[in-house]
N, C-alpha and C positions, 0 to 999 in steps of 0.2 A: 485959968488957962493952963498952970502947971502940970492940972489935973487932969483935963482932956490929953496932954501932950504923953503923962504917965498913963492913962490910960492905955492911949493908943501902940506906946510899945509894949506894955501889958499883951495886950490885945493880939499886937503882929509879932511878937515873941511866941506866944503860945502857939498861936497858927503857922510858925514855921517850921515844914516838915521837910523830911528826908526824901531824897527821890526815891528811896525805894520803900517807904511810906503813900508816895503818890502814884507808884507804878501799881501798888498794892491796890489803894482806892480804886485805880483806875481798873484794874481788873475782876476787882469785885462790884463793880459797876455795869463793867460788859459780860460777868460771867450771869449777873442779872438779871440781864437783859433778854438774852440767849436762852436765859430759861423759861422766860414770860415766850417769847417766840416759840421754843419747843412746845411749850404748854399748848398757846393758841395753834399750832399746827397737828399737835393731837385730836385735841375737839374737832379742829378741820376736818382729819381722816374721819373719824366717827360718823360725823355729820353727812360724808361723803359715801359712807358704807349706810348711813339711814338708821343711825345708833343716838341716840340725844338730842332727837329733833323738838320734843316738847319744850325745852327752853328758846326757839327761834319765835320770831316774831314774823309775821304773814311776810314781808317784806321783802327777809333774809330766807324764807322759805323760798318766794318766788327766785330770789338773785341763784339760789343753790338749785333750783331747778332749772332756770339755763344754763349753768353752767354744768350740769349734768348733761345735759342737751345735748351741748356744745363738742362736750368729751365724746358721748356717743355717735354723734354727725361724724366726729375725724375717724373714730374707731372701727364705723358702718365704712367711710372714704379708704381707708386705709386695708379693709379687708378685701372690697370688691377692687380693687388696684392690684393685692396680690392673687386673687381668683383671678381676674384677667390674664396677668404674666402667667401663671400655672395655666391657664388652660391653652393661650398661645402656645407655650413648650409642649404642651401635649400634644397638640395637635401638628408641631412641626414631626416632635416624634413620630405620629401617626401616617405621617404625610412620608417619611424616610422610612419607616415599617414597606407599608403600601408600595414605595417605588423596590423596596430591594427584593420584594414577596414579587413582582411582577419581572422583575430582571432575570431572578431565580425561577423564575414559572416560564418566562421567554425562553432564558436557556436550555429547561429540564426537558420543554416544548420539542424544541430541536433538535435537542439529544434524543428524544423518543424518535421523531421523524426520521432522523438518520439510523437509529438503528432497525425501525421497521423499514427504511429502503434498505438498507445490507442484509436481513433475514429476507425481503424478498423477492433481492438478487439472488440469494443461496437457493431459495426455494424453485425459482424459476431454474435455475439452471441443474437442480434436482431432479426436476418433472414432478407432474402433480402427485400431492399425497392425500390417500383417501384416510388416512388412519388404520386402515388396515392391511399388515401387512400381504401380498400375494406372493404366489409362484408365478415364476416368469412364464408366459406363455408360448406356444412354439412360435409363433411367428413374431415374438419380440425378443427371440432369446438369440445370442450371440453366436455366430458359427465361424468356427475360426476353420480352416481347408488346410 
């Protein structure tokens, strides 16, 4: 019994450590860990770019093809969402082109209008013009007495 009893502080003597002995374990246990996870998430990419697929198994080939799938479904969702917004804006644009090109064409309209009725007001009150010029003729010519 002495001898179990020497043992056993033997034993829990040896195995006691320092905390920063066991902070040390501990973090070379998670720096471990981390690595094993980096590792498996490289293969992942790989796998994922279609690089190192001869070690899958039919299984893990099928699961990595829907989930290719999967990624492409949101990627096709997510494009046709932004071509819809893009094309809606375009065409509000289009839609505010179009009224200011018709405001600006109504205006320019009018302003034409208006200045062909004032040229021919001036014109009427000119009397008619052939383009060419004459001489006054006797019986249109002015006689002052």
């Amino acid at each position: 019994m002495n001898s179990t009893i020497d043992k056993y502080k033997n034993s829990s003597e040896s195995n006691t450590c320092t905390p920063e002995e066991i902070n040390a374990q501990f973090y070379q246990q998670e720096s471990k860990k981390l690595r094993q996870q980096i590792d498996m998430l490289q293969i992942y990419k790989r796998h994922l770019k279609g690089e190192g697929l001869d070690s899958l198994k039919l299984k893990e080939l099928k699961q990595l093809e829907t989930r290719l799938e999967k990624a492409i479904s949101r990627v096709r969702s997510m494009k046709n969402d932004k071509i819809l917004v893009e094309t809606k804006s375009l065409q509000e644009r289009i839609a505010e082109k179009e009224r200011m090109h018709h405001e600006v064409e109504d205006d320019g309209y009018h302003a034409i209008e208006d200045y062909l009725a004032r040229s021919a007001l001036q014109l009427n009150i000119m009397g008619p013009f052939d383009g060419i010029p004459t001489t006054p003729s006797p019986s249109k010519s002015l006689r002052i007495w």
